[in-house]
ChimeraX commands (.cxc) that place a marker at each C-alpha (Angstrom):
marker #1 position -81.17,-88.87,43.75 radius 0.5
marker #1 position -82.95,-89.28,46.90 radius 0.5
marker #1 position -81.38,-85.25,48.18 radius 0.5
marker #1 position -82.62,-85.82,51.88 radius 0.5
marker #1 position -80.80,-89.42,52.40 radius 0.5
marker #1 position -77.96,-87.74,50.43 radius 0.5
marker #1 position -78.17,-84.92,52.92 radius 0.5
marker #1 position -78.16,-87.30,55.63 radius 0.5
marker #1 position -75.50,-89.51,54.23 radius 0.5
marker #1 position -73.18,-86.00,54.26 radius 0.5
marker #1 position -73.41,-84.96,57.45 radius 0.5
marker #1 position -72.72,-88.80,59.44 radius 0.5
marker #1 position -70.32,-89.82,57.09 radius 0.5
marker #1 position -68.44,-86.67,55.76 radius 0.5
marker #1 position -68.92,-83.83,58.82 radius 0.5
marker #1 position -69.19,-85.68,62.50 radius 0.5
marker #1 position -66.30,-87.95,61.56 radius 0.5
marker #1 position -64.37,-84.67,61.18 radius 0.5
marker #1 position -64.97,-84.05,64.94 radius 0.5
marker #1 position -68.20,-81.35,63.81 radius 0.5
marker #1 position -69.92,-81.85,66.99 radius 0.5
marker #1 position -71.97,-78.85,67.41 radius 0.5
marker #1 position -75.25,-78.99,67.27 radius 0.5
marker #1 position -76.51,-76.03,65.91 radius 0.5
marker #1 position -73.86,-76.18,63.42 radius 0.5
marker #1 position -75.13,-79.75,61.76 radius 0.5
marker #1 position -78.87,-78.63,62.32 radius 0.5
marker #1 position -78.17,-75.82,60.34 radius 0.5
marker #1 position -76.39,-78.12,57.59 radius 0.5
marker #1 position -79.05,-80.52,57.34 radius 0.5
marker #1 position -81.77,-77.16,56.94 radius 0.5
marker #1 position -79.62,-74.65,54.28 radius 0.5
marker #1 position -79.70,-76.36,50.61 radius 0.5
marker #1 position -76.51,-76.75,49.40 radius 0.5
marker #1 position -77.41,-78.18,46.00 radius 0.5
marker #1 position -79.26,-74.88,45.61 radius 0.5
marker #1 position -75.76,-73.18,45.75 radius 0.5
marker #1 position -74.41,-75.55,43.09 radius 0.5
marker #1 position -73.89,-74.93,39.63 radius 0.5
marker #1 position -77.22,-76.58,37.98 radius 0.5
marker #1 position -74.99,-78.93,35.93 radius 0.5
marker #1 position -73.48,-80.04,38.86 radius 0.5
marker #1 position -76.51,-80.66,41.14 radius 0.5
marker #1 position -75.61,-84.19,41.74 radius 0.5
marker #1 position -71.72,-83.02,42.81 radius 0.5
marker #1 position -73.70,-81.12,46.00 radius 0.5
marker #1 position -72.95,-83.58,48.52 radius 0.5
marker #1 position -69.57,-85.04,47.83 radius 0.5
marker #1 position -66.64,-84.73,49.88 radius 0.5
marker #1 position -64.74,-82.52,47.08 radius 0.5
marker #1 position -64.51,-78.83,45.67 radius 0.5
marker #1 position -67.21,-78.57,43.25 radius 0.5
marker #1 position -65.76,-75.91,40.40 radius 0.5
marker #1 position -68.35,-72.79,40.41 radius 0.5
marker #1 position -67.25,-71.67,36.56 radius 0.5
marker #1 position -67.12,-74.10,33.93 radius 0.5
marker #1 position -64.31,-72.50,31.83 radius 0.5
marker #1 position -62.04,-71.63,34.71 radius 0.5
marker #1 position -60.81,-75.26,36.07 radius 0.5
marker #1 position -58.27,-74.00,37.98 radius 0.5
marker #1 position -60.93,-70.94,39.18 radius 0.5
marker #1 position -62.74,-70.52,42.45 radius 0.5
marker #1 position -64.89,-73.80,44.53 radius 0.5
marker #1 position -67.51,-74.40,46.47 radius 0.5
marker #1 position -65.35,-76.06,49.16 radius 0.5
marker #1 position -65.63,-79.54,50.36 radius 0.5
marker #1 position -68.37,-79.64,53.24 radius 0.5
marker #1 position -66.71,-81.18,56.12 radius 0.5
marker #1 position -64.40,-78.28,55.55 radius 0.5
marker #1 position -66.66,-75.47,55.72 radius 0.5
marker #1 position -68.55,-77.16,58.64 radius 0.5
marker #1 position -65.16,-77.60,60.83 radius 0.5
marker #1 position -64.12,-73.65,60.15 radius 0.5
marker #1 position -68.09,-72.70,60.62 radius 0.5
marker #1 position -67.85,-74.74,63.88 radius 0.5
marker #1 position -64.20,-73.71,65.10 radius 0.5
marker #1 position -64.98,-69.79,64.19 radius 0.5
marker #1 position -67.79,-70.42,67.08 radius 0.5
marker #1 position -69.97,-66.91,65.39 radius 0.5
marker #1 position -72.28,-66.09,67.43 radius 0.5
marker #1 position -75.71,-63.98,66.67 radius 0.5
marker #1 position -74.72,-60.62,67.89 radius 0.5
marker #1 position -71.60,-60.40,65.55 radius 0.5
marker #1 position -70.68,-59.13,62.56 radius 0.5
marker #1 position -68.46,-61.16,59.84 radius 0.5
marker #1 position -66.27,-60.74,57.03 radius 0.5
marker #1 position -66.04,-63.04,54.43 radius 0.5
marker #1 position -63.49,-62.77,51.56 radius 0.5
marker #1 position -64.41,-65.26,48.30 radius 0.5
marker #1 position -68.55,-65.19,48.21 radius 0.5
marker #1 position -68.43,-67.94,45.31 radius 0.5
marker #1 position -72.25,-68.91,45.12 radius 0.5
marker #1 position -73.08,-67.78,48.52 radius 0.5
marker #1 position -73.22,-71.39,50.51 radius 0.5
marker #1 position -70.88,-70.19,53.17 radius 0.5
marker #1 position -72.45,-66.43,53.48 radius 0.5
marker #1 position -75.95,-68.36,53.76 radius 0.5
marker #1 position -74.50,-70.44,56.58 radius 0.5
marker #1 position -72.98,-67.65,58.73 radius 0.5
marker #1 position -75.82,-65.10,58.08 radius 0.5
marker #1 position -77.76,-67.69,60.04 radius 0.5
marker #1 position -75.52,-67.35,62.85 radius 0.5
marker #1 position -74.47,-64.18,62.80 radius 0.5
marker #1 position -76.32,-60.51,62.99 radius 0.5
marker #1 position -74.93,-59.30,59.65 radius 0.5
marker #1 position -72.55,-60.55,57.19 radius 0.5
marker #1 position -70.59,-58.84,54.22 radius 0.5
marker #1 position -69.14,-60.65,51.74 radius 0.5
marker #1 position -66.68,-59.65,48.83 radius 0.5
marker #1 position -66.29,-61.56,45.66 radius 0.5
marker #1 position -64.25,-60.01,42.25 radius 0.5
marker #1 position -65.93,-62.09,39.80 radius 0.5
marker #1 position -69.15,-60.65,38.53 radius 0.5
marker #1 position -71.10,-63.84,37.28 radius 0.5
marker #1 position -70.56,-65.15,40.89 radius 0.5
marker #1 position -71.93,-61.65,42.57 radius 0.5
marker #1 position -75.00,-62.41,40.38 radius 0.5
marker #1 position -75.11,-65.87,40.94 radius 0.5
marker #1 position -74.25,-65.40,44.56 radius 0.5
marker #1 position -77.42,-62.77,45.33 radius 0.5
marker #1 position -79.58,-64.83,43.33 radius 0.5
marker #1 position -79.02,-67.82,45.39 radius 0.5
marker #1 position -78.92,-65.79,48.66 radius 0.5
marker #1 position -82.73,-63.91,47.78 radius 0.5
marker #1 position -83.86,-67.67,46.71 radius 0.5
marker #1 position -83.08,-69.00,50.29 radius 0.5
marker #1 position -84.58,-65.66,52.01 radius 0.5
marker #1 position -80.89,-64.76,53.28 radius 0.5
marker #1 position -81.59,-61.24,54.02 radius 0.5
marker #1 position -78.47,-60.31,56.69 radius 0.5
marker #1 position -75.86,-61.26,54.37 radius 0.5
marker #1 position -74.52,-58.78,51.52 radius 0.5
marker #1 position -72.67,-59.32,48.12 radius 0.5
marker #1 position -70.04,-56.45,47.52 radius 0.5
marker #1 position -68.48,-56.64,44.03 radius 0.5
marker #1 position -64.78,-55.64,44.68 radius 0.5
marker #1 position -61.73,-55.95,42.60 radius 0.5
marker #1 position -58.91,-58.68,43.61 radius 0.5
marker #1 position -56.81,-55.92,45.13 radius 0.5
marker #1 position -60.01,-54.45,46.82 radius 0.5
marker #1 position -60.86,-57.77,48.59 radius 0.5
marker #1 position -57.27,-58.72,49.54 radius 0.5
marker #1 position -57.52,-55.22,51.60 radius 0.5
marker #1 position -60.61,-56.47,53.28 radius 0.5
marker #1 position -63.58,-53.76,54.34 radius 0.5
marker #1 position -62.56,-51.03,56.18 radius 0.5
marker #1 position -65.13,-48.79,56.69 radius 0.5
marker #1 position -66.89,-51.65,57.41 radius 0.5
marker #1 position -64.59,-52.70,60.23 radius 0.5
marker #1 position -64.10,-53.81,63.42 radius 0.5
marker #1 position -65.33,-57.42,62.69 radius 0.5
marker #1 position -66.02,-60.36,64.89 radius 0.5
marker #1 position -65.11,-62.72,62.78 radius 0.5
marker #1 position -63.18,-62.90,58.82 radius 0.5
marker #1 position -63.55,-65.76,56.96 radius 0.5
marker #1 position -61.15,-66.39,53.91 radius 0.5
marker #1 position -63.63,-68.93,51.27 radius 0.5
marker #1 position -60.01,-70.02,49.63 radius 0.5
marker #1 position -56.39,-70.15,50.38 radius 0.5
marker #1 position -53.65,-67.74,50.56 radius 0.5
marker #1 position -49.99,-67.57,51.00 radius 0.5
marker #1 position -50.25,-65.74,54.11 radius 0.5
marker #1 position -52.96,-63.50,55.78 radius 0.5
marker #1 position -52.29,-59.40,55.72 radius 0.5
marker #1 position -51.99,-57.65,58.64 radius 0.5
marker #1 position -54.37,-55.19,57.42 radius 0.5
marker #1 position -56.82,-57.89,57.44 radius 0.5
marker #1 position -55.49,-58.99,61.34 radius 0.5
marker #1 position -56.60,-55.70,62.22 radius 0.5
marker #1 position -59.80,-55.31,60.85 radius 0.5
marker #1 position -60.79,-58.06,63.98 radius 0.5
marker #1 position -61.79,-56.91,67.28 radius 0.5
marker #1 position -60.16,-57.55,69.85 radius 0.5
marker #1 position -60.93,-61.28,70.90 radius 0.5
marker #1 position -62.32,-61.41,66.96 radius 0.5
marker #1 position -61.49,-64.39,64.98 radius 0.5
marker #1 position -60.14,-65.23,61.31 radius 0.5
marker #1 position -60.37,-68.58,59.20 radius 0.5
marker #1 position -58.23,-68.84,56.68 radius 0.5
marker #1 position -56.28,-71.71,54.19 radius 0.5
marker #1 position -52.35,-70.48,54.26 radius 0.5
marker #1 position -49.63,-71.75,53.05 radius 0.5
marker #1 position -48.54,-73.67,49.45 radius 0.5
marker #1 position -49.25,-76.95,47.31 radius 0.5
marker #1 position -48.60,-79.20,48.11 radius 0.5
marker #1 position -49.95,-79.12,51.63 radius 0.5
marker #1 position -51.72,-76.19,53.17 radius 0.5
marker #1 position -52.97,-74.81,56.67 radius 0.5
marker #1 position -56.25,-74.26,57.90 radius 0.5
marker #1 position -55.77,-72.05,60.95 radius 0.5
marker #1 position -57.81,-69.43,63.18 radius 0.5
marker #1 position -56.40,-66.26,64.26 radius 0.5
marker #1 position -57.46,-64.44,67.31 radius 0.5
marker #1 position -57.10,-61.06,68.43 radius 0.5
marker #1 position -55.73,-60.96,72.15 radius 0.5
marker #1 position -55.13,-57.56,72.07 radius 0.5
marker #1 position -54.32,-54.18,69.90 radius 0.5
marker #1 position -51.36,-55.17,68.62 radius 0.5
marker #1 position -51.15,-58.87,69.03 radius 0.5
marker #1 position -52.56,-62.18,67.70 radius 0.5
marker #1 position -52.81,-65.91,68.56 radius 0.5
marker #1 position -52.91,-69.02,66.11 radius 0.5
marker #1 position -54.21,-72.09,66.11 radius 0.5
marker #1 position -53.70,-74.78,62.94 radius 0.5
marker #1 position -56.82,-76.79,62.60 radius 0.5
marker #1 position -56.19,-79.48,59.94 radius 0.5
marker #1 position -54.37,-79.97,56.37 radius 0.5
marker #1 position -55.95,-79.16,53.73 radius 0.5
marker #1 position -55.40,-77.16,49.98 radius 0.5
marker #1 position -57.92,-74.86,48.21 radius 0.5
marker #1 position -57.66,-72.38,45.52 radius 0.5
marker #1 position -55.90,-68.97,45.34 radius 0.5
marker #1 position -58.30,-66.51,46.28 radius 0.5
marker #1 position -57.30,-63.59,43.83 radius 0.5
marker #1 position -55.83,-60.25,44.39 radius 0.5
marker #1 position -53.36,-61.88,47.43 radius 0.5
marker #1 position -49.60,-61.67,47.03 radius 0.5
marker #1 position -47.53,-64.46,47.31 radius 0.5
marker #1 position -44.50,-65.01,49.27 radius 0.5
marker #1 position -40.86,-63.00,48.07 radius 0.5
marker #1 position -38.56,-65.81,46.55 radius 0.5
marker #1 position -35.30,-64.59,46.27 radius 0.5
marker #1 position -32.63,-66.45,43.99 radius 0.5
marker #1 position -29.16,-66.76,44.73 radius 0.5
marker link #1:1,2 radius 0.2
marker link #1:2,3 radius 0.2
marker link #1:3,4 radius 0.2
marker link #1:4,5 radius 0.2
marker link #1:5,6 radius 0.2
marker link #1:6,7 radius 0.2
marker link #1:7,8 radius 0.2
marker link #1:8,9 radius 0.2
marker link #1:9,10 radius 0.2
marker link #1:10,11 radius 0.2
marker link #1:11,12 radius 0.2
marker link #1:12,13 radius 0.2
marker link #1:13,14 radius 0.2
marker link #1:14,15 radius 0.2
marker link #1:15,16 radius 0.2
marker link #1:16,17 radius 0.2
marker link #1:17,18 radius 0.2
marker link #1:18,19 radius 0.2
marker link #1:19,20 radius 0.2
marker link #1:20,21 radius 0.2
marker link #1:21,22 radius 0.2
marker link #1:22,23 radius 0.2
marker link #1:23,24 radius 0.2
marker link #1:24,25 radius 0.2
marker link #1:25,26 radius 0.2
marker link #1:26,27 radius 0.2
marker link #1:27,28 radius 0.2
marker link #1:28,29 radius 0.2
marker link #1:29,30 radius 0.2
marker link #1:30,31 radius 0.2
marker link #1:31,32 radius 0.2
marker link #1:32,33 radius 0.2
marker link #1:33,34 radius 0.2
marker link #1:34,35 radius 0.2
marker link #1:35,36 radius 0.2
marker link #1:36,37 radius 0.2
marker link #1:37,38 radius 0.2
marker link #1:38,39 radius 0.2
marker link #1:39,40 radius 0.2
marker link #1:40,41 radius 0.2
marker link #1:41,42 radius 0.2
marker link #1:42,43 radius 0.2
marker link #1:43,44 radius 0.2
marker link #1:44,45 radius 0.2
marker link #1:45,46 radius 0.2
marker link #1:46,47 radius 0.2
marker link #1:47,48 radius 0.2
marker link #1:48,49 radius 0.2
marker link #1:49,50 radius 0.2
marker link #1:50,51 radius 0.2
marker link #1:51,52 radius 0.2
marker link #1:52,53 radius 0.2
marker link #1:53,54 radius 0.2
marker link #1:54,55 radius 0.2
marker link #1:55,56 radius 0.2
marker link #1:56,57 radius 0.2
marker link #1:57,58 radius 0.2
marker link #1:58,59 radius 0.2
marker link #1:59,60 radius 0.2
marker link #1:60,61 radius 0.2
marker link #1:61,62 radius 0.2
marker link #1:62,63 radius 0.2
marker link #1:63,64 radius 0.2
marker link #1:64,65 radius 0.2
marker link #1:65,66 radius 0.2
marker link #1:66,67 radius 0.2
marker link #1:67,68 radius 0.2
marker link #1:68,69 radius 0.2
marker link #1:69,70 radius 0.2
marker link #1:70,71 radius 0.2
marker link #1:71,72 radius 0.2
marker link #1:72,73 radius 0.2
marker link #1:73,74 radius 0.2
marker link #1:74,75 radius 0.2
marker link #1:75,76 radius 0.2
marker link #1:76,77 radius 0.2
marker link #1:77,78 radius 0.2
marker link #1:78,79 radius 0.2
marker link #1:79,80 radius 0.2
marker link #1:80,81 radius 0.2
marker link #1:81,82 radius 0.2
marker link #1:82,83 radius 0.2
marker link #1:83,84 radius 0.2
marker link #1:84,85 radius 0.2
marker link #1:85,86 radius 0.2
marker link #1:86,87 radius 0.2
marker link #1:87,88 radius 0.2
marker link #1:88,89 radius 0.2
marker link #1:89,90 radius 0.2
marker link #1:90,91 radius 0.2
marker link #1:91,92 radius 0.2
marker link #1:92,93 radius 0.2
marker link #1:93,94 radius 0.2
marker link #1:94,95 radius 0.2
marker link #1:95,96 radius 0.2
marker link #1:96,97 radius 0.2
marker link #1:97,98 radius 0.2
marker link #1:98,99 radius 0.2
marker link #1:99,100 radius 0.2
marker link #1:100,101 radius 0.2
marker link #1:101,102 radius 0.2
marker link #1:102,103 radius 0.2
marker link #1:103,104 radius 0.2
marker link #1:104,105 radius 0.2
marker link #1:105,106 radius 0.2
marker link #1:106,107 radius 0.2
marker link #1:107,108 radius 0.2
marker link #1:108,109 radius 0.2
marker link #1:109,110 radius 0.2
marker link #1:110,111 radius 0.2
marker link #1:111,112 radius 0.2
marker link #1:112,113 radius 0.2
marker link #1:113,114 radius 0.2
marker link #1:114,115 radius 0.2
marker link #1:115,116 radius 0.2
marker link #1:116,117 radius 0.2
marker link #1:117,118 radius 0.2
marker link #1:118,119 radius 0.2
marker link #1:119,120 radius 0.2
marker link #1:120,121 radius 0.2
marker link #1:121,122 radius 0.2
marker link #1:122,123 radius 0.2
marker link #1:123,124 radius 0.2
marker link #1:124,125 radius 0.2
marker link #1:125,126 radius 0.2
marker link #1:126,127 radius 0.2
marker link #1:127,128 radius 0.2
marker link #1:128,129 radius 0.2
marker link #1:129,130 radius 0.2
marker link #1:130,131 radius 0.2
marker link #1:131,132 radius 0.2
marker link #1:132,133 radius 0.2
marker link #1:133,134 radius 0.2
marker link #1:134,135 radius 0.2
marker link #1:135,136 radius 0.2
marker link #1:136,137 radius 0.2
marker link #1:137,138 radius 0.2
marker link #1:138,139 radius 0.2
marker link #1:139,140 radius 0.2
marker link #1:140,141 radius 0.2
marker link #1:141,142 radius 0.2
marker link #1:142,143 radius 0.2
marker link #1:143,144 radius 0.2
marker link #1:144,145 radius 0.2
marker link #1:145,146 radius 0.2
marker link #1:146,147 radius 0.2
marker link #1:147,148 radius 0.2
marker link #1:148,149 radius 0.2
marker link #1:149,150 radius 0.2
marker link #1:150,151 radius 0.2
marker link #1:151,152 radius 0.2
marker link #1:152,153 radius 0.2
marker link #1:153,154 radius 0.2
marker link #1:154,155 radius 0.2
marker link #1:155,156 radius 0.2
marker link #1:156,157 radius 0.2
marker link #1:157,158 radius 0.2
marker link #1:158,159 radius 0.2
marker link #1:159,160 radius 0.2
marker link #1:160,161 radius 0.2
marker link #1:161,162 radius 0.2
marker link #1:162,163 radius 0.2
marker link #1:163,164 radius 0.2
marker link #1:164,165 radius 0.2
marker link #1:165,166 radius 0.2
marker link #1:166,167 radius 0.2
marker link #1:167,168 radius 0.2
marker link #1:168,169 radius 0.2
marker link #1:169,170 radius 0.2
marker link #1:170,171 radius 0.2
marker link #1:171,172 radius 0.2
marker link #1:172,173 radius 0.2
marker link #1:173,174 radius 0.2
marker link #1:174,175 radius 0.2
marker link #1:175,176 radius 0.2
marker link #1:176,177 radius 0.2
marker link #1:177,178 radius 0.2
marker link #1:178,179 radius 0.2
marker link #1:179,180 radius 0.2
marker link #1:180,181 radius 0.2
marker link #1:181,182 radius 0.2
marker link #1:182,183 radius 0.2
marker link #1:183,184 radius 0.2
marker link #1:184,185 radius 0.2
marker link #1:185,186 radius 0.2
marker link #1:186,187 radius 0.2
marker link #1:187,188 radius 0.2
marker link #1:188,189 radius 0.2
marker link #1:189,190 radius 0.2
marker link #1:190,191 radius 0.2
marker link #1:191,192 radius 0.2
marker link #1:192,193 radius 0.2
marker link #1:193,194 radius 0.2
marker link #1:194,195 radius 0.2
marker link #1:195,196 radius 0.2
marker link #1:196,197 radius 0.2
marker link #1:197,198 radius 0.2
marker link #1:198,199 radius 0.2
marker link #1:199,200 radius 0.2
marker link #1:200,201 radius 0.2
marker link #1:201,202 radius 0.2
marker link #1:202,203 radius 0.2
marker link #1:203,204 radius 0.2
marker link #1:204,205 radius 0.2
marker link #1:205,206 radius 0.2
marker link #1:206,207 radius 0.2
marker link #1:207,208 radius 0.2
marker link #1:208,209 radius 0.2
marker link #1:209,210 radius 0.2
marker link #1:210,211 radius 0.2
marker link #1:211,212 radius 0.2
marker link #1:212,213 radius 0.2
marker link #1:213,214 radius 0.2
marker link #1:214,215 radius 0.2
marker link #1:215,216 radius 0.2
marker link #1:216,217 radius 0.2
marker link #1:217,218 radius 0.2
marker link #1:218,219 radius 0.2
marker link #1:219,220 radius 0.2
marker link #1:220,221 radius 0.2
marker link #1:221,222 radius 0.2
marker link #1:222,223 radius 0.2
marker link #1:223,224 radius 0.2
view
């Protein structure tokens, strides 16, 4: 496979056609090597437009998500280098690569421990030193990072049936939050902004579905 035409190929086809416009954001695409985030038996998955699985045994388990997807959130989050971000799902570390090279420092959570080693492998490989791997457990990374907290920005790397307040205010004010809500069969992508102490806006940014991240509740259902 011919990875730089294949990288090319990706980002006119896939990404700008998904109104990813900026710049920066598809310089920095074409320059951080997603296959090295891959699973090695998937190497040749890297630059399709789907979720490529990150644990063989666990089909219905976490992704690497589709790349026009984490470009449009990466683009419509609009991180810039003095902030600090949240991310919630690390998986193998594509999307804390991308924002560490945006932002001044990123922390990101992950519950499964063959993707924190995977994850800081692949991060020290590509000389990501701003970004950091915290092994939490599902109920730890649904509550976010505290003492960690304010943050400019929270990304959720998977989908959820709706996002916690507790996670709302962990932003800033004017901070930001990505996130996949909703159920199959059609989900929401949709940024959240701070406008104040106690208040937040929306935006929904396209359809889309993506695994559970773990640890989140679902919705009550109540049966009559």
């Amino acid at each position: 496979m011919n990875t730089e035409l294949a990288r090319f190929n990706m980002i006119e086809q896939q990404i700008r056609p998904w109104e990813v416009l900026d710049e920066n954001v598809l310089s920095l695409l074409a320059t951080v090597k997603r296959e090295d985030f891959v699973p090695p038996a998937l190497k040749s998955l890297a630059f399709a437009d789907l979720q490529v699985p990150l644990i063989t045994d666990e089909p219905n388990g976490p992704v690497m998500l589709e790349p026009k997807i984490q470009a449009k959130l990466l683009q419509d989050l609009q991180v810039q280098r003095h902030e600090k971000v949240l991310e919630i799902g690390t998986g193998s570390g594509f999307m804390a690569a991308l924002l560490a090279h945006r932002a001044q420092q990123v922390w990101t959570l992950e519950c499964r421990p063959a993707l924190v080693a995977q994850a800081r492998e692949n991060l020290r490989r590509a000389s990501v030193t701003t970004a950091r791997v915290v092994e939490v457990t599902p109920e730890e990374g649904a509550r976010g990072l505290p003492a960690e907290a304010p943050f400019d920005a929270i990304v959720l790397s998977g989908s959820v049936a709706e996002v916690p307040r507790a996670l709302l205010e962990q932003l800033k004010v004017g901070g930001r939050l990505a996130a996949i809500v909703g159920e199959l069969p059609i989900m929401q992508a949709r940024i959240y902004t701070r406008v104040g102490p106690e208040a937040w806006s929306e935006v929904d940014l396209f359809e889309t579905v993506a695994p559970r991240l773990q640890g989140f509740a679902e919705r009550s259902r109540f049966a009559f």
